[in-house]
Structure formats: structure tokens, C-alpha cells
N, C-alpha and C positions, 0 to 999 in steps of 0.2 A: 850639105847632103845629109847630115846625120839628123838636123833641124827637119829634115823631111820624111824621113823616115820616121823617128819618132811624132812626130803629126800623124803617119797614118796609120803605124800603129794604134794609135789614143782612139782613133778615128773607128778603128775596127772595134778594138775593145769595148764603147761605148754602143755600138751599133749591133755587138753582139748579147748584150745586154736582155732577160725574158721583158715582157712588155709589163708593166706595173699596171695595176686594175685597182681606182681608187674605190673604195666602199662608197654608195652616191644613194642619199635616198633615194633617185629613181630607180634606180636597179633593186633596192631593197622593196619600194611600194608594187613594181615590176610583178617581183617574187611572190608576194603576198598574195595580188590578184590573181596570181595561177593557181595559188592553193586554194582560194575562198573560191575561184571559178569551178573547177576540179570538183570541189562536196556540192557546190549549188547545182553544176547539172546532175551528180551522184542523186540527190537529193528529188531531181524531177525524173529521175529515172531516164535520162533523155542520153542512150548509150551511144549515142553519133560525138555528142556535144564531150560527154562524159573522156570521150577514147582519145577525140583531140588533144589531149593534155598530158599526153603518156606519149612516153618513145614507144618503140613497135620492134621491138627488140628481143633476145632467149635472156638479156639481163636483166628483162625486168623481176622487182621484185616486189611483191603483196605482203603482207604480214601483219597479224592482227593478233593482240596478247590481249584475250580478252576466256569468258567461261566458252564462248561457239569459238574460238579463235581457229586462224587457219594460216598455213604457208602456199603461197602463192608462186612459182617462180616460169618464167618467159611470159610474153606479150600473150603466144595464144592462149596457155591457160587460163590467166586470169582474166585476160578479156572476155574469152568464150563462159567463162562462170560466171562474172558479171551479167552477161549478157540475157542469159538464161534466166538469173535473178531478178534483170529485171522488166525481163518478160513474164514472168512467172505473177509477180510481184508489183503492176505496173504503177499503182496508186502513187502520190507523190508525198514524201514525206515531210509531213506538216509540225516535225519539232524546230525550232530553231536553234543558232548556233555560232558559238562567240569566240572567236580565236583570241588569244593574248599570250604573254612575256615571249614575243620572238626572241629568236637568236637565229642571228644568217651570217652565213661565211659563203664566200662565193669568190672563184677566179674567172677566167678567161671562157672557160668550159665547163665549169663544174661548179653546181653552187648546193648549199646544204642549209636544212632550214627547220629549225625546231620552233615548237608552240606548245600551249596550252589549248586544248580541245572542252569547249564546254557546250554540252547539248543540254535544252530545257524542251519537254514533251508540252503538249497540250495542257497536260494535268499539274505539269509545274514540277513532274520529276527531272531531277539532274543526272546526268549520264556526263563524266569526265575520262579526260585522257590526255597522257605523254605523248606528241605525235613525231613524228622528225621524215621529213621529207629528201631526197636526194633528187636534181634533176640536171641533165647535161644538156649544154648547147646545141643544136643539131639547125644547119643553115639557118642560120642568127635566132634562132627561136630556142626559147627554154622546153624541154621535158621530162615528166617528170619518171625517175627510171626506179626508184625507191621508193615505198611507202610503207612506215609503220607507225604502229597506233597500239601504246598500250592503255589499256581500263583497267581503272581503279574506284574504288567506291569517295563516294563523292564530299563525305566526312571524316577521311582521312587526309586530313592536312599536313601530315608529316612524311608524302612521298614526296620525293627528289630524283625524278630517273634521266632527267636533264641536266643536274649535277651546276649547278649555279652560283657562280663567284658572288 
């Protein structure tokens, strides 16, 4: 009897266990494309495509640490500002633009996701930046519920706002 009980004990115990989320480069390469999709439609101004990629939510959050910088917070505001932006503004922006040294942490529901942001203009100016993305699972799909982007001038080599082992 006691061999049975302790069985289902083990049995619970194990069963009650949270679910382990291995880190898999597909969920990491996943993540990526949401972010580089995310600026590509930003980029063509294409506010249908742009908005896809965002939860719809009062959590969301914009923020931009830059000399025009701005705080952004809920879905409508910054969607409706965006929006306006780039109506206003419809032309498609022809800098390009290079993500590098990720770092991604992600569970079950929540994943978080730092880069290096590097934009080159037409004329071959640099425009960088610290970016660090937050986005939650919402029925099985990633969105993206945070975004910030600090600028920094693009000859200073000695920032670290990502703070890197």
C-alpha cells in the first residue's frame, strides 16, 4: 500500500512540475524575423502590415531615446501616431539596415530580445542604436508589446547599454 501511494505521489510531483522551454534556434531565428519584419514594413510605411506585429493592447509601449525622442504608451496612441506619420510622410524609406549581437531570452509566453541597430542612408551616413524588444504570446503567435531604441552617435565605441558578458 505504502509502494502505492508513494508512486503517486512521485507521480504528482513530477506532473506538477512548470513545462521547461528549451532555447532552439528556431524560436530564436522565429524572433528575429518579427523584428526585421516589424522595421521592413515601418520602413515601407505600410501601416496594415507594420501594426500586425504589435499586440493591441493599453500595455503597449514605444520609446525612443534619441534628440526627437518620444514615450509612447497604449496600442491607440502609438498606433494612431504612427499612423498619421505615415500618412503624412508616405515615401518609403530607402536607408538600409543591419541588426547584429542579439541576445534573446524567451519562456513559454514572454520572450525579450536585444540588438544592435545599424542604419546606413543613401549618402553612406550611419545612424546607430541600442534597441531591446519585449513581445508576448498571444494564441500561439508572437507580439511585439515593447519597444525601445536608444541613439547614439555612431563613433562612439565605448557605449554599452546592453551591458555584455
Amino acid at each position: 500500500m505504502n509502494k502505492y501511494i508513494f508512486v503517486i505521489c512521485i507521480s504528482i510531483l513530477f506532473s506538477c512540475q512548470q513545462e521547461k522551454v528549451l532555447i532552439s534556434e528556431d524560436v530564436e531565428e522565429s524572433l528575429k524575423e518579427i523584428v526585421e519584419g516589424e522595421t521592413f514594413a515601418y520602413m515601407e510605411k505600410d501601416y496594415h502590415e507594420w501594426a500586425s506585429y504589435w499586440d493591441k493592447s493599453n500595455d503597449v509601449l514605444r520609446l525612443d531615446v534619441s534628440d526627437a525622442g518620444f514615450v509612447q504608451r497604449g496600442w491607440e496612441e502609438s498606433s494612431e501616431n504612427l499612423k498619421i506619420f505615415f500618412e503624412e510622410h508616405p515615401e518609403p524609406i530607402t536607408s538600409t539596415f543591419e541588426n547584429s549581437n542579439y541576445l534573446i531570452f524567451y519562456d513559454v509566453n514572454l520572450a525579450w530580445v536585444a540588438f544592435d541597430q545599424t542604419w546606413t542612408s543613401q549618402s553612406g551616413e550611419e545612424t546607430v542604436a541600442k534597441a531591446t524588444i519585449t513581445l508576448v504570446k498571444k494564441e500561439s503567435a508572437w507580439k511585439i508589446i515593447s519597444y525601445t531604441a536608444i541613439q547614439y552617435e555612431a563613433e562612439d565605441k565605448t557605449v554599452d547599454t546592453l551591458g555584455r558578458e
